[in-house]
C-alpha positions as a Markdown table, in Angstrom:
| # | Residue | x | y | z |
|---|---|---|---|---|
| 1 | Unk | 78.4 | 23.5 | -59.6 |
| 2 | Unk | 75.2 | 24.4 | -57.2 |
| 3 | Unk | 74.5 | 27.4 | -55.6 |
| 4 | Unk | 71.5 | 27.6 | -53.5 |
| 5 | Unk | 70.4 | 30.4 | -52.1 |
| 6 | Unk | 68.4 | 30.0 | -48.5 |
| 7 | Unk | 65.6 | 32.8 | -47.2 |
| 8 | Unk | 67.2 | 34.8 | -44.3 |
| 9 | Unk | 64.2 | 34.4 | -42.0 |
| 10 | Unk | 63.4 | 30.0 | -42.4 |
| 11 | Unk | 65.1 | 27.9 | -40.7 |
| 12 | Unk | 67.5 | 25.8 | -40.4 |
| 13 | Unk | 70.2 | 27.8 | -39.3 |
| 14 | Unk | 73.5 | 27.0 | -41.2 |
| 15 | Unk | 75.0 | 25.3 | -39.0 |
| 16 | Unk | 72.4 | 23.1 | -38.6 |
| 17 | Unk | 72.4 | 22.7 | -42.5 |
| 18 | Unk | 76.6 | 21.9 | -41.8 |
| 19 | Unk | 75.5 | 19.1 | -39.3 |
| 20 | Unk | 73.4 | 17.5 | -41.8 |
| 21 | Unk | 76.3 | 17.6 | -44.2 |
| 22 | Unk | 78.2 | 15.9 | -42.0 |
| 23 | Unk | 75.8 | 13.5 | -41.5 |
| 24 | Unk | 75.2 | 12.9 | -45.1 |
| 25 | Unk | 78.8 | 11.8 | -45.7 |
| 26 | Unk | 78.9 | 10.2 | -42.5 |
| 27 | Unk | 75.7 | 7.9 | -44.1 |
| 28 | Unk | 77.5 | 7.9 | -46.9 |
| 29 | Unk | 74.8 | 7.3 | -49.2 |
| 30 | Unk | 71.6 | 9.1 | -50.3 |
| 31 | Unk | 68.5 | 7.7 | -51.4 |
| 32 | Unk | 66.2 | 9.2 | -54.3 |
| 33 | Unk | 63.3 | 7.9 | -56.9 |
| 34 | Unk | 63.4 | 7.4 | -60.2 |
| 35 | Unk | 60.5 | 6.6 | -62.3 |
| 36 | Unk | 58.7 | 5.1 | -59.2 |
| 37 | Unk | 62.2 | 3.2 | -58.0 |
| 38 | Unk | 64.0 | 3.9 | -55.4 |
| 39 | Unk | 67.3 | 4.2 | -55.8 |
| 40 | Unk | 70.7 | 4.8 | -54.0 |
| 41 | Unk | 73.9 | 6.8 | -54.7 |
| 42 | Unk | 76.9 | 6.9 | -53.3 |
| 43 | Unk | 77.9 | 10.3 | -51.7 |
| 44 | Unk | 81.5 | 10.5 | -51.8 |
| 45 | Unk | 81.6 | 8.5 | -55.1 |
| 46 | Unk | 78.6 | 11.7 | -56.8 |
| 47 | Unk | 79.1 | 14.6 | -54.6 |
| 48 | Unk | 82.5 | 16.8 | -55.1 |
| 49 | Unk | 81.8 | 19.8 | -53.0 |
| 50 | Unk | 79.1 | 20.8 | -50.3 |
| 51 | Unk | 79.0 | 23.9 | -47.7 |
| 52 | Unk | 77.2 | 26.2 | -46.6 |
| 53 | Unk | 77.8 | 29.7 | -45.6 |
| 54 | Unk | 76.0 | 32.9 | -44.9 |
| 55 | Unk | 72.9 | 31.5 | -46.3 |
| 56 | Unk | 74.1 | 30.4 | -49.9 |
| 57 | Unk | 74.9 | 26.3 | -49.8 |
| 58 | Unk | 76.9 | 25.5 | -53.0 |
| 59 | Unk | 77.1 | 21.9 | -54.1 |
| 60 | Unk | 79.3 | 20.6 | -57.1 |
| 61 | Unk | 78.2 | 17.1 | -58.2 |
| 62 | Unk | 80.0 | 14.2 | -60.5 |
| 63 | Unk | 78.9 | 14.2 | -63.8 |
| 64 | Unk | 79.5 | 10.8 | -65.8 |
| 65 | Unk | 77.4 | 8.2 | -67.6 |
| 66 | Unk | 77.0 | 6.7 | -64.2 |
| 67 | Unk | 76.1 | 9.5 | -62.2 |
| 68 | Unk | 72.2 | 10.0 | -61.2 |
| 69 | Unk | 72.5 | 12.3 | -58.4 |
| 70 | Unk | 70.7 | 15.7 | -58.8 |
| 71 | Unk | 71.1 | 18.8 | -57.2 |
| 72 | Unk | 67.4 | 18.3 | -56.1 |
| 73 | Unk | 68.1 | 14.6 | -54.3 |
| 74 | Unk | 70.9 | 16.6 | -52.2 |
| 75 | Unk | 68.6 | 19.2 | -51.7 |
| 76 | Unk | 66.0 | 16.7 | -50.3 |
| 77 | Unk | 68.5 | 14.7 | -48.4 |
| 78 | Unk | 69.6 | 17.7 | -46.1 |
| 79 | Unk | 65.7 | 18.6 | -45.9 |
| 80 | Unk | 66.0 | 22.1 | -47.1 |
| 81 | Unk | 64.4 | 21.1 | -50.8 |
| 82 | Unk | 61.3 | 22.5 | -49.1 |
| 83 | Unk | 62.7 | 26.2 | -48.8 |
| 84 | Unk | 62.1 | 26.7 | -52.8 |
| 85 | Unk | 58.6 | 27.6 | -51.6 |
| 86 | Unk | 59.8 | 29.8 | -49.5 |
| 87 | Unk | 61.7 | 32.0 | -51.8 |
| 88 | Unk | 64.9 | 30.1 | -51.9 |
| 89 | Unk | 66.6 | 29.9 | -55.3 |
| 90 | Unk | 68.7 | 27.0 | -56.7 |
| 91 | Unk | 71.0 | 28.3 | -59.4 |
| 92 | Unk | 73.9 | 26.3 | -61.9 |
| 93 | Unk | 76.9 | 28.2 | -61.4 |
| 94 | Unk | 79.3 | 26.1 | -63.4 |
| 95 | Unk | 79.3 | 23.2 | -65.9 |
| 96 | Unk | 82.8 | 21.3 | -65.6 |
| 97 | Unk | 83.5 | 19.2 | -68.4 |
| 98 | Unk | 85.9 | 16.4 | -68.2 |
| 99 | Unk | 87.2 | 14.8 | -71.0 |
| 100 | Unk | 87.7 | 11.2 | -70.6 |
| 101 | Unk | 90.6 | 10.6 | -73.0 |
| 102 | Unk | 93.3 | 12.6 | -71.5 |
| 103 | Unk | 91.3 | 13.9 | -68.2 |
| 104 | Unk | 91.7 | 17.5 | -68.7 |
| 105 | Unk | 88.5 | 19.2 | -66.9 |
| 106 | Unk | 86.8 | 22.6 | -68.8 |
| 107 | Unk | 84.9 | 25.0 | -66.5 |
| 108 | Unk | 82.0 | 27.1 | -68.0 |
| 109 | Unk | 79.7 | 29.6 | -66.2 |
| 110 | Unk | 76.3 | 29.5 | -66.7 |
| 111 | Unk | 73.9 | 31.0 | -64.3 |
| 112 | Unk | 70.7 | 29.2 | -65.0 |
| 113 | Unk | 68.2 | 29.2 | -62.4 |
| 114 | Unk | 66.9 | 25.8 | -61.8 |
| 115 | Unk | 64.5 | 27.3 | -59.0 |
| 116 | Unk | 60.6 | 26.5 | -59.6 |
| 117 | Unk | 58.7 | 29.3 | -59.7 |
């Protein structure tokens, strides 16, 4: 899990940020490079959780073999990526582990901020 924290004073509002959620999902894929190819994912099959409120838009992704979807290609996706220049701050909040023999998901903390500085 994804917590990214948005400067008070740049836009987009949060509800615009919550219409371009919904329009994500309602695309229902996102589109991303790697290595020079582009690539697509699908949203609902990657991206577990995504809100935003009072400024802080958490995110909790998929994460499998299969899975290529970073917090970064959401980020870019909803067009707020950007904001990191601006003083927003993209933080890992959780690690969820699922183990694939008997399903049983493990939740760690870990606060690591993936924010470039």
């Amino acid at each position: 899990s994804y917590a990214y924290y948005l400067p008070e004073d740049e836009p987009p509002t949060d509800s615009e940020i919550e219409q371009q959620i919904h329009q994500l999902f309602d695309e229902g894929k996102i589109t991303f490079h790697r290595k020079g190819i582009e690539t697509q994912a699908e949203v609902e099959e990657q991206v577990v959780e995504l809100s935003v409120s009072d400024r802080v838009l958490t995110m909790t992704l998929r994460g499998s073999r299969t899975a290529s979807l970073r917090p970064t290609d959401v980020l870019a996706s909803l067009g707020i990526d950007h904001l990191m220049q601006h003083g927003a701050r993209l933080l890992r909040t959780k690690t969820h582990l699922e183990h694939e023999s008997d399903s049983e998901s493990s939740v760690y903390s870990t606060p690591h901020n993936l924010s470039k500085h």
